[in-house]
N, CA, C and O atoms as a GROMACS GRO file, in nm:
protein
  356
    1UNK      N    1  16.014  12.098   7.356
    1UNK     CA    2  15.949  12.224   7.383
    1UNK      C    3  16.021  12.290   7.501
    1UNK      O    4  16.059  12.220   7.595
    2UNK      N    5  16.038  12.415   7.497
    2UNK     CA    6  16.095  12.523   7.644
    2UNK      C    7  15.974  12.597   7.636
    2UNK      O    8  15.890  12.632   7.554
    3UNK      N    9  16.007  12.606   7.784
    3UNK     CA   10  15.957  12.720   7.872
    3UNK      C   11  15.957  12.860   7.868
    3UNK      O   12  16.041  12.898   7.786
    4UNK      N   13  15.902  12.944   7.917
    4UNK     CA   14  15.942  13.085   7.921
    4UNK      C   15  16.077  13.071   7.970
    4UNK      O   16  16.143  13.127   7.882
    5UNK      N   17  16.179  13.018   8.083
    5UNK     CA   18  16.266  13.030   8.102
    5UNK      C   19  16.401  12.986   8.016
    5UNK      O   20  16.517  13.026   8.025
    6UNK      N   21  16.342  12.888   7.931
    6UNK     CA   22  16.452  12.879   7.755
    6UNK      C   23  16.468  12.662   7.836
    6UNK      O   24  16.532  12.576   7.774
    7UNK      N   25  16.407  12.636   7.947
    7UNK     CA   26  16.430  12.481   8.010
    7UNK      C   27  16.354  12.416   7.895
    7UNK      O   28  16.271  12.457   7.814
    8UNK      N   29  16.418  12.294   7.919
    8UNK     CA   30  16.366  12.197   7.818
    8UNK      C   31  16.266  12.113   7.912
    8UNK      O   32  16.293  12.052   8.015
    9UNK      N   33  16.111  12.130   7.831
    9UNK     CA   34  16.025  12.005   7.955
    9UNK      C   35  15.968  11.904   7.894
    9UNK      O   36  15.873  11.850   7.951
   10UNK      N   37  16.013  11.850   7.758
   10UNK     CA   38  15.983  11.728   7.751
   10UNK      C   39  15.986  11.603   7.819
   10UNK      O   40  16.046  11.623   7.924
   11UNK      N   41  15.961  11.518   7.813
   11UNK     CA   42  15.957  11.392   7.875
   11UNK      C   43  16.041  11.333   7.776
   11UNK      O   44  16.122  11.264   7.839
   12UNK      N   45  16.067  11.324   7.636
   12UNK     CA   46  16.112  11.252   7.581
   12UNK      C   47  16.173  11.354   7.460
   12UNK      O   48  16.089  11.434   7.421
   13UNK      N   49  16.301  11.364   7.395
   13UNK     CA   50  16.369  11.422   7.285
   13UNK      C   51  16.416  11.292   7.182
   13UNK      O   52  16.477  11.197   7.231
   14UNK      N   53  16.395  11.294   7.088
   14UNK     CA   54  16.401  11.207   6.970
   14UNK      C   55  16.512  11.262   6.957
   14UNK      O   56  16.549  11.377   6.979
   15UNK      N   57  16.600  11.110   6.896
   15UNK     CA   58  16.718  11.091   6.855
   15UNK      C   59  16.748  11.052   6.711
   15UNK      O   60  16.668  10.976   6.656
   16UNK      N   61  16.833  11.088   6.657
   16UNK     CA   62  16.857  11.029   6.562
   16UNK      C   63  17.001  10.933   6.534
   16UNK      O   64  17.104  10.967   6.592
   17UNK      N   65  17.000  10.829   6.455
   17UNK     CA   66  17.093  10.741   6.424
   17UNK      C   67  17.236  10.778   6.363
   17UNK      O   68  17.242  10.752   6.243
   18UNK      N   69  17.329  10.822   6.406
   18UNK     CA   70  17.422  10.858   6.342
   18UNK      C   71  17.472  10.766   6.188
   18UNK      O   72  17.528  10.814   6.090
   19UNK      N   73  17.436  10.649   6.207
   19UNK     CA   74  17.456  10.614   6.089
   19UNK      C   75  17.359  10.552   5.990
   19UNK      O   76  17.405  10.487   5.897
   20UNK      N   77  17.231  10.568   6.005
   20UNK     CA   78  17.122  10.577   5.939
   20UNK      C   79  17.028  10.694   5.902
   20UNK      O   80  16.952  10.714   5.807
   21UNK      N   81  17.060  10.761   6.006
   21UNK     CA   82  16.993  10.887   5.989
   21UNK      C   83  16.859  10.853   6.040
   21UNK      O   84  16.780  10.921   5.974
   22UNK      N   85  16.816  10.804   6.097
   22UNK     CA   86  16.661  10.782   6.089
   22UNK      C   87  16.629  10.812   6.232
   22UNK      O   88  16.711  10.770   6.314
   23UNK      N   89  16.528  10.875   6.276
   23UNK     CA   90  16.441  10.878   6.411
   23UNK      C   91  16.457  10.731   6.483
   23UNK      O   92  16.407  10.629   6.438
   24UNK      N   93  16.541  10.740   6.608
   24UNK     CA   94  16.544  10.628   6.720
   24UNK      C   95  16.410  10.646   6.778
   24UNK      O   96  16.375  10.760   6.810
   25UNK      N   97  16.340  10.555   6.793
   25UNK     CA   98  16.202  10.546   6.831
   25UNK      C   99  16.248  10.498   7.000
   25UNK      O  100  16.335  10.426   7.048
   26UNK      N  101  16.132  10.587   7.055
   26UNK     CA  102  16.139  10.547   7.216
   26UNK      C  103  16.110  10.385   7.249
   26UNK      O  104  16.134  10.365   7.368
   27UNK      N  105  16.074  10.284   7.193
   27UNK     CA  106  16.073  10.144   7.215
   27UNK      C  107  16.172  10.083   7.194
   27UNK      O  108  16.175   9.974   7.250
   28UNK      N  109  16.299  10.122   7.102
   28UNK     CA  110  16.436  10.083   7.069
   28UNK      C  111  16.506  10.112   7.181
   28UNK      O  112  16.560  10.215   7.224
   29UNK      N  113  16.492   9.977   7.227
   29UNK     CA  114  16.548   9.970   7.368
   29UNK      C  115  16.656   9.915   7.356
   29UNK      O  116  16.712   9.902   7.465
   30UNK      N  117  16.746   9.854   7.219
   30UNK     CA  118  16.893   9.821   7.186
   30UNK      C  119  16.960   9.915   7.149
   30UNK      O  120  17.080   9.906   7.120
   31UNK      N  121  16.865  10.063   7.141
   31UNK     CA  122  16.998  10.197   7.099
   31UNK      C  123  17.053  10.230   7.193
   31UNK      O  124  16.992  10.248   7.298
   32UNK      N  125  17.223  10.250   7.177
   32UNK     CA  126  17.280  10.336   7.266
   32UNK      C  127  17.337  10.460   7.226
   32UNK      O  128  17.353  10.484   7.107
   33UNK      N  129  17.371  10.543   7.319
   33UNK     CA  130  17.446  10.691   7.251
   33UNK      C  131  17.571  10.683   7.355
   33UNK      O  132  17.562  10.639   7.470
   34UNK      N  133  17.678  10.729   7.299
   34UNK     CA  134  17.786  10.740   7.296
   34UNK      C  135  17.860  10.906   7.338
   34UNK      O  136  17.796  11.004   7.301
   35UNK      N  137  17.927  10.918   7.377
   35UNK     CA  138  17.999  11.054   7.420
   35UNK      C  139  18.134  11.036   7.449
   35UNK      O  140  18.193  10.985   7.544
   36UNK      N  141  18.184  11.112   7.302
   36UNK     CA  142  18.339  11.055   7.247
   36UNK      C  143  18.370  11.268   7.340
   36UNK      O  144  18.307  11.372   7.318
   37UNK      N  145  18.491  11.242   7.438
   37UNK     CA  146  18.469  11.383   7.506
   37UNK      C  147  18.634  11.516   7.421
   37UNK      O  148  18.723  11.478   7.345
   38UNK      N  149  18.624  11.582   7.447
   38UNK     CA  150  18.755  11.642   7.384
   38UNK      C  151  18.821  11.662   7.457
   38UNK      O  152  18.782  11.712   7.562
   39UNK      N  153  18.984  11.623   7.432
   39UNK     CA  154  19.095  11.658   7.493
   39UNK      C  155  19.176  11.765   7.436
   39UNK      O  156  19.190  11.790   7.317
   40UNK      N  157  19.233  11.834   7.551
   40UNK     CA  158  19.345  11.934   7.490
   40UNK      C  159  19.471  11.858   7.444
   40UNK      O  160  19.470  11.742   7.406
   41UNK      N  161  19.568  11.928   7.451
   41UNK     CA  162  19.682  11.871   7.397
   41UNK      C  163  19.771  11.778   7.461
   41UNK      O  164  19.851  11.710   7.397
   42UNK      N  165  19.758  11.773   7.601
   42UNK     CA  166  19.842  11.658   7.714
   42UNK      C  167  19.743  11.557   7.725
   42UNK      O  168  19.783  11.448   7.766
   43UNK      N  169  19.563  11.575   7.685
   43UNK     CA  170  19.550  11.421   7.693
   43UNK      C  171  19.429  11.387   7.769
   43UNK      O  172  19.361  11.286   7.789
   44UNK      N  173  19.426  11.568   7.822
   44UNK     CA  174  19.320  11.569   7.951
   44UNK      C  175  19.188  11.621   7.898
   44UNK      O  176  19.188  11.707   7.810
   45UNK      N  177  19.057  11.564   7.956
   45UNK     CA  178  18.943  11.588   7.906
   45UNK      C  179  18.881  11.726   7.889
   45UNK      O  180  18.914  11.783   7.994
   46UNK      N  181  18.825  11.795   7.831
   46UNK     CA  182  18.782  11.935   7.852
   46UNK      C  183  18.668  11.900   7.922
   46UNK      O  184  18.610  11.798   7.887
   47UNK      N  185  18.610  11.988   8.049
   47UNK     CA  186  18.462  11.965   8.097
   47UNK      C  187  18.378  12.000   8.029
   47UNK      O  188  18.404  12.106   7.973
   48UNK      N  189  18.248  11.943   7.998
   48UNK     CA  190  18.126  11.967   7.903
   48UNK      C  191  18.169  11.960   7.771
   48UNK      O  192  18.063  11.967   7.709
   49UNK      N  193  18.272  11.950   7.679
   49UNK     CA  194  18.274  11.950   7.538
   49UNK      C  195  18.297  11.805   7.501
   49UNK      O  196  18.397  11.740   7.530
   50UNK      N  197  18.166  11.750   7.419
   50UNK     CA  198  18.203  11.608   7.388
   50UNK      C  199  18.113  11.603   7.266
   50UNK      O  200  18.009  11.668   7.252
   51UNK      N  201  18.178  11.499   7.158
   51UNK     CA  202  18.059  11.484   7.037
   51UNK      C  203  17.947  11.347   7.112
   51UNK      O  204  17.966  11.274   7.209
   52UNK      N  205  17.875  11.354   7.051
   52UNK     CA  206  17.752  11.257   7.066
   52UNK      C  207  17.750  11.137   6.969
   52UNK      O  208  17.736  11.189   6.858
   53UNK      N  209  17.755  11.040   6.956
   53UNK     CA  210  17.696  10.963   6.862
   53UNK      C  211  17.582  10.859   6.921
   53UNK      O  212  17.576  10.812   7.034
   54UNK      N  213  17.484  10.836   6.796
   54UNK     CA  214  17.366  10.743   6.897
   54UNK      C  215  17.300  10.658   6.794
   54UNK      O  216  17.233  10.694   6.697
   55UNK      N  217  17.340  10.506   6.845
   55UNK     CA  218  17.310  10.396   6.697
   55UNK      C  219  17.210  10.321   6.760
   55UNK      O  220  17.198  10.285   6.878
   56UNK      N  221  17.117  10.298   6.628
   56UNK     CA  222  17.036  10.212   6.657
   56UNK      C  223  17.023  10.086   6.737
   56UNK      O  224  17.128  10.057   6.794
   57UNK      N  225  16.921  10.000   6.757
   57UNK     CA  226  16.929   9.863   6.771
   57UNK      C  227  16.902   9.810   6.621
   57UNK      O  228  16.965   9.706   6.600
   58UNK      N  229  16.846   9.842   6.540
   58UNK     CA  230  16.880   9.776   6.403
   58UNK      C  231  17.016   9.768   6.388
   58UNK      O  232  17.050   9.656   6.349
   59UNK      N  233  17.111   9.848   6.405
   59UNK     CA  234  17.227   9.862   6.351
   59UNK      C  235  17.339   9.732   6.466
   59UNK      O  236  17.431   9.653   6.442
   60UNK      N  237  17.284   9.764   6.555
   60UNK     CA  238  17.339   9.689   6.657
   60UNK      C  239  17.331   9.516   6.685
   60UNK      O  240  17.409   9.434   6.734
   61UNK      N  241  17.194   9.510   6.628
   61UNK     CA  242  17.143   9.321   6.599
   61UNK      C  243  17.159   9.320   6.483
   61UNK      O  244  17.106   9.222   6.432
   62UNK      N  245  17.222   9.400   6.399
   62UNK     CA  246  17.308   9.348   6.244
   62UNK      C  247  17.453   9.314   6.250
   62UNK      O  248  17.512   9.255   6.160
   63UNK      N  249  17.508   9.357   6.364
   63UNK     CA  250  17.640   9.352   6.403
   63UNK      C  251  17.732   9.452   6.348
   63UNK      O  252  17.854   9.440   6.361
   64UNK      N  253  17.667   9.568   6.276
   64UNK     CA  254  17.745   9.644   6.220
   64UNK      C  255  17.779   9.770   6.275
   64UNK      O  256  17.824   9.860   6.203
   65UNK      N  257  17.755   9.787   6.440
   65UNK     CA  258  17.786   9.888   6.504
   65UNK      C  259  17.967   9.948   6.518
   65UNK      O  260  18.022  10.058   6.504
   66UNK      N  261  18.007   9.830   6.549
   66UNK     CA  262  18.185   9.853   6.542
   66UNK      C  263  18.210   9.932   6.436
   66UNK      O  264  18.266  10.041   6.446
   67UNK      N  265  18.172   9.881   6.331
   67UNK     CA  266  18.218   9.877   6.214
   67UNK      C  267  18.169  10.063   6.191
   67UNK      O  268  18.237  10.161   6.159
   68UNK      N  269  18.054  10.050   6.217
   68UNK     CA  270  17.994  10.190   6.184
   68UNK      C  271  18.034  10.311   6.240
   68UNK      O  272  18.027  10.420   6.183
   69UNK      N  273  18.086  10.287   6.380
   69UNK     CA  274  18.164  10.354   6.500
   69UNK      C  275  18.294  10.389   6.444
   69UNK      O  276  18.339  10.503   6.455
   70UNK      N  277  18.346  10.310   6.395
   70UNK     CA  278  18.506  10.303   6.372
   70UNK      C  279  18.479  10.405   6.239
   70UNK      O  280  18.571  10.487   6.235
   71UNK      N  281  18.392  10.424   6.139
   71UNK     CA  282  18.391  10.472   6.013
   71UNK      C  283  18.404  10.670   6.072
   71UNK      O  284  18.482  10.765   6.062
   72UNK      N  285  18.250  10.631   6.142
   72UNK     CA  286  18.249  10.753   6.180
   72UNK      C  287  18.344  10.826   6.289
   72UNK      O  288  18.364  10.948   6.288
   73UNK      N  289  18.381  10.768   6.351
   73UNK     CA  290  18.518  10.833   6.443
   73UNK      C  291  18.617  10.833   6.317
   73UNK      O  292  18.702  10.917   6.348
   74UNK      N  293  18.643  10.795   6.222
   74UNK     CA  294  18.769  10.791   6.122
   74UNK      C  295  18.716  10.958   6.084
   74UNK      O  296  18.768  11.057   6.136
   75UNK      N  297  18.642  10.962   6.018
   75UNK     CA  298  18.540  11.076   5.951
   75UNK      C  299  18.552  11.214   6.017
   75UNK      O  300  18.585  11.318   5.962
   76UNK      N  301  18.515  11.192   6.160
   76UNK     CA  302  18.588  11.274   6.247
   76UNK      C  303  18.640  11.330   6.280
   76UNK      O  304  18.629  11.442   6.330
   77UNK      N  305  18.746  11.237   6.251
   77UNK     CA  306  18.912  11.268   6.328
   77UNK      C  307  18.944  11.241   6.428
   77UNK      O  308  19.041  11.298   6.477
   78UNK      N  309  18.879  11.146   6.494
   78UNK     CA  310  18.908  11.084   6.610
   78UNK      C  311  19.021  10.936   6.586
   78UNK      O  312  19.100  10.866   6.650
   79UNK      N  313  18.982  10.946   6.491
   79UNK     CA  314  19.066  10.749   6.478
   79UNK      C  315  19.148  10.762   6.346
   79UNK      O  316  19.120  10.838   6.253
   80UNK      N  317  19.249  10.680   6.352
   80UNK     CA  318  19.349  10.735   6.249
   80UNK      C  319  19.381  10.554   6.197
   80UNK      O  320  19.346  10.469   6.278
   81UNK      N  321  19.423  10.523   6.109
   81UNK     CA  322  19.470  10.427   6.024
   81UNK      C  323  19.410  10.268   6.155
   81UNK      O  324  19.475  10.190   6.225
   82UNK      N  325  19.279  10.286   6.134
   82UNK     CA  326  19.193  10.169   6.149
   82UNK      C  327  19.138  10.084   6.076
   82UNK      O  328  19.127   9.961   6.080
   83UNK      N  329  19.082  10.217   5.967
   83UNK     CA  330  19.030  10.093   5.886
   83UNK      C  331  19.112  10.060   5.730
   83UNK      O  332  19.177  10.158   5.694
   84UNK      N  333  19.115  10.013   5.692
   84UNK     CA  334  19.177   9.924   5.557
   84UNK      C  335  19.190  10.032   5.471
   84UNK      O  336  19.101  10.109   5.437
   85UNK      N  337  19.327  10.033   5.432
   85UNK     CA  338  19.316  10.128   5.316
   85UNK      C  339  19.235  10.173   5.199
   85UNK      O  340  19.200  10.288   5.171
   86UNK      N  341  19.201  10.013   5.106
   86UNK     CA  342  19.146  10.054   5.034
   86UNK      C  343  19.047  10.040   5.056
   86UNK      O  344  18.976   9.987   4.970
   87UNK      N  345  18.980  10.090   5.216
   87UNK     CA  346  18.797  10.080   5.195
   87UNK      C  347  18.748  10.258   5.203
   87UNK      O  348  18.795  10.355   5.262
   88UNK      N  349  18.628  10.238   5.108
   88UNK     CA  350  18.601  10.338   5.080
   88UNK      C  351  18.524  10.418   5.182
   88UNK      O  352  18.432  10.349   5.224
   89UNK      N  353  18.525  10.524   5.231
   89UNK     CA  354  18.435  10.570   5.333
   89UNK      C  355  18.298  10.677   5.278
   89UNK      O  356  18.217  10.721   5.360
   0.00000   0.00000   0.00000
């Protein structure tokens, strides 16, 4: 919710799972979020422009966070010839 002034005054903003899609519940205390940031062309960070990603703790006590990270940075365009050719994305 905002304010008359356009501020955000929640106490809490729901997240969602980049690779489940599903509402991170405020007791999922094994999710983390991530902030992959953008660089220009020599390498250097831009200030404030970064994508978000934010995975569960289901995903994380399955062990399939790497795995899920690496898909979606491929997807991206962040990550280039990581994962196996012939896996399907």
């Amino acid at each position: 919710m905002e304010n008359e002034e356009g501020q955000k005054v929640d106490l809490y903003i729901p997240r969602k799972c980049s690779v489940t899609h599903r509402i991170i519940t405020a007791k999922d205390h094994g999710s983390v979020q991530i902030n992959v940031p953008k660089v220009n062309k020599k390498g250097v960070i831009v200030p404030g422009k970064y994508t978000t990603f934010a995975v569960s703790g289901g995903v994380r006590t399955g062990g399939a966070s790497d795995h899920s990270i690496n898909v979606i940075c491929t997807k991206k365009g962040f990550l280039k010839h990581v994962l196996p050719k012939n896996m399907v994305l």
